[in-house]
Backbone atoms as SQL, in Angstrom:
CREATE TABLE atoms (id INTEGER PRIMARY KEY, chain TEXT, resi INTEGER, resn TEXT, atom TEXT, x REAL, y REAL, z REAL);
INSERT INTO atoms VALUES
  (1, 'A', 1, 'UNK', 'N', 3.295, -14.815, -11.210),
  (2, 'A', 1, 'UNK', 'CA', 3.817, -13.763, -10.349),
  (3, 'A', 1, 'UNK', 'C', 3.356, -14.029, -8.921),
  (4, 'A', 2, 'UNK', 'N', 4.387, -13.862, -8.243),
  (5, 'A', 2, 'UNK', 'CA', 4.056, -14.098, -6.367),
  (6, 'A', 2, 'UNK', 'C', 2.885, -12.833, -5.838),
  (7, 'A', 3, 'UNK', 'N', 2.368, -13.393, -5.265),
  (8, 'A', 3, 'UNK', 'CA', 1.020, -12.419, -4.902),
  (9, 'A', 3, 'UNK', 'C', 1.162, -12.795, -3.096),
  (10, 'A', 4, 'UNK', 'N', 1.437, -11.769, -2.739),
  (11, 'A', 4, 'UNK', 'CA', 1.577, -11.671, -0.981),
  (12, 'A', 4, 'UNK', 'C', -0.155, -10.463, 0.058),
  (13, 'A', 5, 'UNK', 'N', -0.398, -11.371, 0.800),
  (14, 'A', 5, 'UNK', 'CA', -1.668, -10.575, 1.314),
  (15, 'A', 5, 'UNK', 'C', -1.276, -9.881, 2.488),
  (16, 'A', 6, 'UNK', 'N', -1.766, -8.772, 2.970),
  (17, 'A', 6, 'UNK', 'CA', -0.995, -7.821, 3.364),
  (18, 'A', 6, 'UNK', 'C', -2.368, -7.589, 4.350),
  (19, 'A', 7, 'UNK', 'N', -2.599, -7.032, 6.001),
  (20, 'A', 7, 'UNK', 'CA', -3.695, -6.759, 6.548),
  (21, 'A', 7, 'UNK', 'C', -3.383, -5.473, 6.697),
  (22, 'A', 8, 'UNK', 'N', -3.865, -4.475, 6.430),
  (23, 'A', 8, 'UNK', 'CA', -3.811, -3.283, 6.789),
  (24, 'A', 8, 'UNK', 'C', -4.651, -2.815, 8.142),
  (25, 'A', 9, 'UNK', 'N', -4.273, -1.132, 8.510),
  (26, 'A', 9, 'UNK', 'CA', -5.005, -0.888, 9.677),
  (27, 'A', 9, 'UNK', 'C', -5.917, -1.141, 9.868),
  (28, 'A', 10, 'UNK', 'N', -7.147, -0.940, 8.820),
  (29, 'A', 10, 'UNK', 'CA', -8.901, -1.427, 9.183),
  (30, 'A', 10, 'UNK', 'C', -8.687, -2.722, 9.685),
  (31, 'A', 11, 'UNK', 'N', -7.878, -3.793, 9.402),
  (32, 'A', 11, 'UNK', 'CA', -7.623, -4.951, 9.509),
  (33, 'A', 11, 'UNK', 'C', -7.966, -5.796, 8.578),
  (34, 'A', 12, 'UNK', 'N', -8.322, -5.400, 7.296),
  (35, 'A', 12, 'UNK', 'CA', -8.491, -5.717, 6.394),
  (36, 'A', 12, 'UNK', 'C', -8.036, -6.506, 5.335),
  (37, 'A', 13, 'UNK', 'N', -7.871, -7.510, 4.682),
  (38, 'A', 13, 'UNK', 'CA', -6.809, -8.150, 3.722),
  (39, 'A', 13, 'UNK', 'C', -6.455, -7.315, 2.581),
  (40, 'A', 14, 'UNK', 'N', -5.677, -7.265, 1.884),
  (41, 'A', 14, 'UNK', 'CA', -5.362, -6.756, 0.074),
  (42, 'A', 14, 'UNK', 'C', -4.146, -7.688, 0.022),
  (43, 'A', 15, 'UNK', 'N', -4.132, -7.819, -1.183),
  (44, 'A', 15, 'UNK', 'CA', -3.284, -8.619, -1.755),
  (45, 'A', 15, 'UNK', 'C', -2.449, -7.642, -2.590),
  (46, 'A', 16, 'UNK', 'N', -1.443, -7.893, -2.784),
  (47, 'A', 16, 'UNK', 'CA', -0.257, -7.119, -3.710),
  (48, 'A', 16, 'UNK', 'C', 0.698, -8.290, -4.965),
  (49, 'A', 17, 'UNK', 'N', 0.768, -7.904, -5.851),
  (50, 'A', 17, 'UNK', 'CA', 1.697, -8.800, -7.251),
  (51, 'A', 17, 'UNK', 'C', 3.303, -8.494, -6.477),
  (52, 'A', 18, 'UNK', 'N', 4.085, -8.881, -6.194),
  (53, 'A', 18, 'UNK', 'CA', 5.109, -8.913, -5.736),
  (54, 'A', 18, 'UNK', 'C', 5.654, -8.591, -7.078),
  (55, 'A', 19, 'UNK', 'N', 7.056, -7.542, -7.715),
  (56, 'A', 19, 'UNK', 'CA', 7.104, -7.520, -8.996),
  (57, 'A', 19, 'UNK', 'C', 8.747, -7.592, -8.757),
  (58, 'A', 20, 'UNK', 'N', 9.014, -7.030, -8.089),
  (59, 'A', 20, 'UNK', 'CA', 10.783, -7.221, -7.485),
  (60, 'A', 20, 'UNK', 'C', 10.866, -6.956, -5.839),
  (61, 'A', 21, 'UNK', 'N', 11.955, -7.304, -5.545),
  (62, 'A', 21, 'UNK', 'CA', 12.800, -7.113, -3.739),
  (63, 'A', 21, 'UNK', 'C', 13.984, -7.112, -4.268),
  (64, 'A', 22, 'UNK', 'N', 14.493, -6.185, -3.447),
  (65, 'A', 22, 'UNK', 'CA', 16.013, -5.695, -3.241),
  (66, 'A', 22, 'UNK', 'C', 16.263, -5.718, -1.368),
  (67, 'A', 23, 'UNK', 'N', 17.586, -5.733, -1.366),
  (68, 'A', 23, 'UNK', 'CA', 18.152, -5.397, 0.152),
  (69, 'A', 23, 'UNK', 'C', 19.161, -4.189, 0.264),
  (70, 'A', 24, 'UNK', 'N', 18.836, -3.204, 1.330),
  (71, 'A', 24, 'UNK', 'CA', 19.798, -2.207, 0.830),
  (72, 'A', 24, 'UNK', 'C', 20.349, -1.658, 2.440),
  (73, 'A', 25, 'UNK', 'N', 21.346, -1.674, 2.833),
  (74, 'A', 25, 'UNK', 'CA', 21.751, -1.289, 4.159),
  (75, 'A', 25, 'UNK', 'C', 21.187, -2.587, 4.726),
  (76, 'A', 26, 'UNK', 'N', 20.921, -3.199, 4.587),
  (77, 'A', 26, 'UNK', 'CA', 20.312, -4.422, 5.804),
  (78, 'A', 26, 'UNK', 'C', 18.869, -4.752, 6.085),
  (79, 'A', 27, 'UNK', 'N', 18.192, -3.603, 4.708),
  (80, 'A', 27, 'UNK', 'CA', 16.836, -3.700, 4.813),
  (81, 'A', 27, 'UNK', 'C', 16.217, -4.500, 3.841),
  (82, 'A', 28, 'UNK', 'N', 15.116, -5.082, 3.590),
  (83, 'A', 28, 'UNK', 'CA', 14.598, -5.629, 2.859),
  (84, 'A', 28, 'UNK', 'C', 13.273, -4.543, 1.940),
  (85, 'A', 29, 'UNK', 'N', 13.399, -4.199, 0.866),
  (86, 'A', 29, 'UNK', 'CA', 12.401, -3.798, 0.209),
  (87, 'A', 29, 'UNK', 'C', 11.848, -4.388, -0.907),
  (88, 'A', 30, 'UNK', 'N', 10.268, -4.069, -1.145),
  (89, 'A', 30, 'UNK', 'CA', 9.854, -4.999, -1.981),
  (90, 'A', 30, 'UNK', 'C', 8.959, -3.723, -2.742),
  (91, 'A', 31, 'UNK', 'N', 9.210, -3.873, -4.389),
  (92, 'A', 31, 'UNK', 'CA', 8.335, -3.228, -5.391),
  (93, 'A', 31, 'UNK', 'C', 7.280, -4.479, -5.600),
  (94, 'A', 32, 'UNK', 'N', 5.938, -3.478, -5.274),
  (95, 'A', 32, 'UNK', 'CA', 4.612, -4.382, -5.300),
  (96, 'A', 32, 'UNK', 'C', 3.495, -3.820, -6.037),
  (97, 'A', 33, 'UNK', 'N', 2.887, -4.093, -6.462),
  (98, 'A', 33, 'UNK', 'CA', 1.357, -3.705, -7.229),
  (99, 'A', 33, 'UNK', 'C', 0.520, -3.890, -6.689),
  (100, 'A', 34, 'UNK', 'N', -0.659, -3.113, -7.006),
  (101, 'A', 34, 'UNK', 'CA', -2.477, -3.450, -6.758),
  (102, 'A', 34, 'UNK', 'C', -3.396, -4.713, -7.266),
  (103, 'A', 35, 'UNK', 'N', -2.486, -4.734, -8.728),
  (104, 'A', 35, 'UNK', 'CA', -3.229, -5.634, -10.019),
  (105, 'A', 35, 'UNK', 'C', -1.632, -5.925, -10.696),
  (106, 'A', 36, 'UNK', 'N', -2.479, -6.561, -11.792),
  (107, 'A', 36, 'UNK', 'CA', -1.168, -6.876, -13.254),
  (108, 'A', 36, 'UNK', 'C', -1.816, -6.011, -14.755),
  (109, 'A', 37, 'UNK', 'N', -2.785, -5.299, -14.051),
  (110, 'A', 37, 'UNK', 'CA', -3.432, -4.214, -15.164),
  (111, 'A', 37, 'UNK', 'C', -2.748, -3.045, -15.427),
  (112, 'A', 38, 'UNK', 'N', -2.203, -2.602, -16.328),
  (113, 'A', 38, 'UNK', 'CA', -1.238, -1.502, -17.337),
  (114, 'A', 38, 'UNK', 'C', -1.640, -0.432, -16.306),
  (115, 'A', 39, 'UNK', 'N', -2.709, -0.039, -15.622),
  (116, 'A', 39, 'UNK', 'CA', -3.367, 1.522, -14.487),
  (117, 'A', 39, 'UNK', 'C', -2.850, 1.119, -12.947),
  (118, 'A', 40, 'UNK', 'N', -2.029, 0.088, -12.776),
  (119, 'A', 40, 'UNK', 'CA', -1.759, -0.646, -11.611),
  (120, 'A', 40, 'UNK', 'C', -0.992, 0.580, -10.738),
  (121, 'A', 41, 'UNK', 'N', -1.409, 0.414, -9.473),
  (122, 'A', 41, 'UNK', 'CA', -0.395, 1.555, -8.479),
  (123, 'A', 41, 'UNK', 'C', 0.697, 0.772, -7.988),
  (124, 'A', 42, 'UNK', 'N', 2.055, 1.601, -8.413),
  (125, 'A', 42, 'UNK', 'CA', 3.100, 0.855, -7.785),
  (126, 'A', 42, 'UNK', 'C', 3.489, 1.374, -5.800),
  (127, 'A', 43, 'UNK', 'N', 4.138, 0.378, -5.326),
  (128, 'A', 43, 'UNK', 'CA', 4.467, 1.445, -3.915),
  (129, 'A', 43, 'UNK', 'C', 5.472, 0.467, -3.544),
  (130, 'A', 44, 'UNK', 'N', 6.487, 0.726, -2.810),
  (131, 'A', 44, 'UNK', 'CA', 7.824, 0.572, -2.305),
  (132, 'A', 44, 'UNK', 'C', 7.724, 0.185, -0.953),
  (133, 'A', 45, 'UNK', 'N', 7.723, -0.927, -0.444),
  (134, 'A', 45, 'UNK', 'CA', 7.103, -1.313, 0.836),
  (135, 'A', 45, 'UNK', 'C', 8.557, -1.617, 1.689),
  (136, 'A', 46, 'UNK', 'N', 8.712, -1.451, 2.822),
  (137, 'A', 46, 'UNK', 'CA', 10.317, -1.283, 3.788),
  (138, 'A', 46, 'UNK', 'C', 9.907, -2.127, 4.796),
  (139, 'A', 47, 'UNK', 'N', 10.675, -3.613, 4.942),
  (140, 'A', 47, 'UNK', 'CA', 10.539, -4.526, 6.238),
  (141, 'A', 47, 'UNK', 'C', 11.122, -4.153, 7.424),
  (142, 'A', 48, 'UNK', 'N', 10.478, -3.220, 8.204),
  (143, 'A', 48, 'UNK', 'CA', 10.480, -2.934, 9.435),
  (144, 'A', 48, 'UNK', 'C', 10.663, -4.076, 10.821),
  (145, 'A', 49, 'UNK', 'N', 10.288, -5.417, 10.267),
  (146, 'A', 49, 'UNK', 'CA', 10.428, -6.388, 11.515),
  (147, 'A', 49, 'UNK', 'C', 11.730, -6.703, 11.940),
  (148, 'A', 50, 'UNK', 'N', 11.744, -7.141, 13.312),
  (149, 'A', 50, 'UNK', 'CA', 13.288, -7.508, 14.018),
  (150, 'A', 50, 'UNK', 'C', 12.551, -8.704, 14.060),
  (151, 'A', 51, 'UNK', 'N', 14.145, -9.402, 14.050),
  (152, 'A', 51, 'UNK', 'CA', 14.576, -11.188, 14.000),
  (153, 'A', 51, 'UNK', 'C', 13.432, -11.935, 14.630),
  (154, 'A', 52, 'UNK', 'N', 13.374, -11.357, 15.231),
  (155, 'A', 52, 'UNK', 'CA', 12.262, -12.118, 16.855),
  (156, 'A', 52, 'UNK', 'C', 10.692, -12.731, 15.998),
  (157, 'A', 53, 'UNK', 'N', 10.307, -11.604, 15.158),
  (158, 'A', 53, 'UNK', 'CA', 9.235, -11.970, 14.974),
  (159, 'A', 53, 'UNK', 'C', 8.959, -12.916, 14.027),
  (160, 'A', 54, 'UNK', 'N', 7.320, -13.468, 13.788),
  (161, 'A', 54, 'UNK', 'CA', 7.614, -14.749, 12.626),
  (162, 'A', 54, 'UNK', 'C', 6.901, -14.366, 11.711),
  (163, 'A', 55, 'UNK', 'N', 6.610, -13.017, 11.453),
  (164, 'A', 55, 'UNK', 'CA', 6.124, -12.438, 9.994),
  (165, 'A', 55, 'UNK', 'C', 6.758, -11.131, 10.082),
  (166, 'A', 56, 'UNK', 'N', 6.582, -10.704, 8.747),
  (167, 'A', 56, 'UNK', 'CA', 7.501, -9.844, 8.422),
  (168, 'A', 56, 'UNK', 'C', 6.438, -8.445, 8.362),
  (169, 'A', 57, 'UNK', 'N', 6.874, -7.545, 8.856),
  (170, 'A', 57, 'UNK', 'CA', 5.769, -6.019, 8.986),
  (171, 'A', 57, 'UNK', 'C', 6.624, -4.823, 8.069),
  (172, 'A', 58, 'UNK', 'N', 5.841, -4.759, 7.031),
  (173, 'A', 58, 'UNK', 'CA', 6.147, -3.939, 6.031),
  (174, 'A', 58, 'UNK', 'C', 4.991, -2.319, 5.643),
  (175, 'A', 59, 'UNK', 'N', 5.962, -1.413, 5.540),
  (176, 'A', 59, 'UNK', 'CA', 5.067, 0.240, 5.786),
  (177, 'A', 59, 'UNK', 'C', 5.666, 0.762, 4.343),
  (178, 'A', 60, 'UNK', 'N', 5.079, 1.422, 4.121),
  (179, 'A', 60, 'UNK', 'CA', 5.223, 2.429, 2.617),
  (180, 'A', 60, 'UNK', 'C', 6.404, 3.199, 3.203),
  (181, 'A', 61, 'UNK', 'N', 7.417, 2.832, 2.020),
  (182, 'A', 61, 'UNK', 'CA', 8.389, 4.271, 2.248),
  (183, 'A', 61, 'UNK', 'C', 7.773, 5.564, 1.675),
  (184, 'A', 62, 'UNK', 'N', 7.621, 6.204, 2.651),
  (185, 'A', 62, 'UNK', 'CA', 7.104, 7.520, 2.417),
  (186, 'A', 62, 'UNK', 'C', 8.767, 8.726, 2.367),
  (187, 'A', 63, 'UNK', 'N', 9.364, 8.418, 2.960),
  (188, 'A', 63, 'UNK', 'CA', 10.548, 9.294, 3.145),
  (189, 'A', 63, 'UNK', 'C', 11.281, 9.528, 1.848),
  (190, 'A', 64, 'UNK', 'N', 10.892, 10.735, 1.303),
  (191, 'A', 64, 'UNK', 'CA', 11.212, 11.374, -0.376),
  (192, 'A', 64, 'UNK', 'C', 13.060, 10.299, -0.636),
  (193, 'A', 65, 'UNK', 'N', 14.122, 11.257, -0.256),
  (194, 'A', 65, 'UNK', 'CA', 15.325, 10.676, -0.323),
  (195, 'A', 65, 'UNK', 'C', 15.433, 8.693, -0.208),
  (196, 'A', 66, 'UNK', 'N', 15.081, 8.066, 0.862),
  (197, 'A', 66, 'UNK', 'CA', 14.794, 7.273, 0.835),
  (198, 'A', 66, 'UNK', 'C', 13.756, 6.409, -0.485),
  (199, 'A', 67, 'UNK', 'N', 12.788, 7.016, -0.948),
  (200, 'A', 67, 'UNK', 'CA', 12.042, 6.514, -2.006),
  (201, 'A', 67, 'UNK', 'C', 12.699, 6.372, -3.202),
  (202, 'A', 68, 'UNK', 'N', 13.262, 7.718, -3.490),
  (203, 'A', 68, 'UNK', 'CA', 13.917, 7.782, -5.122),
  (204, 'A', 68, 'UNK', 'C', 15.562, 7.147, -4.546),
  (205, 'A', 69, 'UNK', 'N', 16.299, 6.576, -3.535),
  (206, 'A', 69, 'UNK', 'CA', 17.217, 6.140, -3.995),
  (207, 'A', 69, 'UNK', 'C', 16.621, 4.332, -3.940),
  (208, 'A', 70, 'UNK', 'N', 15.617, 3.958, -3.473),
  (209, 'A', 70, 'UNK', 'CA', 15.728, 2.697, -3.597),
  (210, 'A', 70, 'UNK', 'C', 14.199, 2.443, -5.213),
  (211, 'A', 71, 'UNK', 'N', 13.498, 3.634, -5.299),
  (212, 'A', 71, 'UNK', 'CA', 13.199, 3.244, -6.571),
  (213, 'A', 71, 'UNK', 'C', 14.094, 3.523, -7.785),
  (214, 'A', 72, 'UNK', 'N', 15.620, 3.894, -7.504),
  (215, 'A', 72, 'UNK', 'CA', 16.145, 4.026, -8.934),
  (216, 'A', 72, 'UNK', 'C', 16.908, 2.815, -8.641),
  (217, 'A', 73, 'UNK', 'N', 16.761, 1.712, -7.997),
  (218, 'A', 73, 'UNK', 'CA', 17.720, 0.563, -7.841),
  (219, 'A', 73, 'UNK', 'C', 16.580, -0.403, -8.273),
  (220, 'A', 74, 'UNK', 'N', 15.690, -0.365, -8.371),
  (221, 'A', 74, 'UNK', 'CA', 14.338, -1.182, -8.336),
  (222, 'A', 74, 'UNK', 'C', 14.321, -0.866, -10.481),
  (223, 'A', 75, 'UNK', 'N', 14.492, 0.410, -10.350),
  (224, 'A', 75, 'UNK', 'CA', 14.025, 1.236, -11.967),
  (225, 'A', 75, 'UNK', 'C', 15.531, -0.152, -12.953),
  (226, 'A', 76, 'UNK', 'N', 16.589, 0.195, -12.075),
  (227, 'A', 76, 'UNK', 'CA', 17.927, -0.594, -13.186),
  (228, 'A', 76, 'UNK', 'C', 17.745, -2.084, -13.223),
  (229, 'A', 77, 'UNK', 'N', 17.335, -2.569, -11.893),
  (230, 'A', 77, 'UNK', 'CA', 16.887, -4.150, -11.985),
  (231, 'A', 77, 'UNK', 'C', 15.937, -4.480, -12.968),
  (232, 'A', 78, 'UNK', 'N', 15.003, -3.708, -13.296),
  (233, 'A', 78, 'UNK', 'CA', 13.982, -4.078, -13.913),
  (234, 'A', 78, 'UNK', 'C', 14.088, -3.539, -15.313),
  (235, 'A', 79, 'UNK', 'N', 15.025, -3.222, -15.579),
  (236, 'A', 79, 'UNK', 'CA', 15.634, -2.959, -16.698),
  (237, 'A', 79, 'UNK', 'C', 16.647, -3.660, -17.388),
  (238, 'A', 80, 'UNK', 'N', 17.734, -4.308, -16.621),
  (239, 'A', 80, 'UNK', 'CA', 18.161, -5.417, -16.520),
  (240, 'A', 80, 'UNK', 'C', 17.450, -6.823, -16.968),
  (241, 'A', 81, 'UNK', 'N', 16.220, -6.776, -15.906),
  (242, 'A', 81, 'UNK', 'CA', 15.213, -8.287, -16.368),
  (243, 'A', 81, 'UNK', 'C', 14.619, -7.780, -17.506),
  (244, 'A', 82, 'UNK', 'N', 14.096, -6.791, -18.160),
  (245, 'A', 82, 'UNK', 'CA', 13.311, -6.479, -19.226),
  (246, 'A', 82, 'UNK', 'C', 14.256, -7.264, -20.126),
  (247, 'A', 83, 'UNK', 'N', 15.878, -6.133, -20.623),
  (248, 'A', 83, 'UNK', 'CA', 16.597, -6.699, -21.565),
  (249, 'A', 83, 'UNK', 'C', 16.843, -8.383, -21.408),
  (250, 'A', 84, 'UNK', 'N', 17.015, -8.856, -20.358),
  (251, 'A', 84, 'UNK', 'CA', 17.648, -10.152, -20.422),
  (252, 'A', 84, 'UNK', 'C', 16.182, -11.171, -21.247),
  (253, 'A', 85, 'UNK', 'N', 14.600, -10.821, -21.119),
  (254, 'A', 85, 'UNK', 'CA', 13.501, -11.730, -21.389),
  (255, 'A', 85, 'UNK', 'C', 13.732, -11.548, -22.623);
């Protein structure tokens, strides 16, 4: 599994399990984890960067409507890959 490191505000590193990405309107979102442990926190991360830059700056979708329509597109993909393994 792709594992992407992420600096947060303290400036700190964490690493995240990359578990799926989707694109939706022109955005890039990525379902990511803490761990690969069964208690793992999931969170829905939204690529906020323009073209210009050469890394990509990603923030928690916090915005309710926004969350549940791109985690029920994230919920069928991965339902999809379940049946197909």
């Amino acid at each position: 599994m792709e594992t992407i490191k992420f600096i947060v505000e303290d400036g700190s590193m964490v690493d995240f399990y990359v578990e799926d990405q989707t694109r939706v309107n022109g955005i890039n979102y990525l379902l990511v984890t803490d761990s690969q442990e069964d208690e793992a926190v999931a969170l829905i991360l939204k690529d906020i960067s323009d073209e210009s830059q050469a890394e990509a700056t990603y923030v928690i979708v916090e915005d309710d409507t926004e969350l549940e329509a791109v985690a029920k597109i994230f919920e069928e993909t991965m339902e999809v890959q379940i049946e197909k393994e």
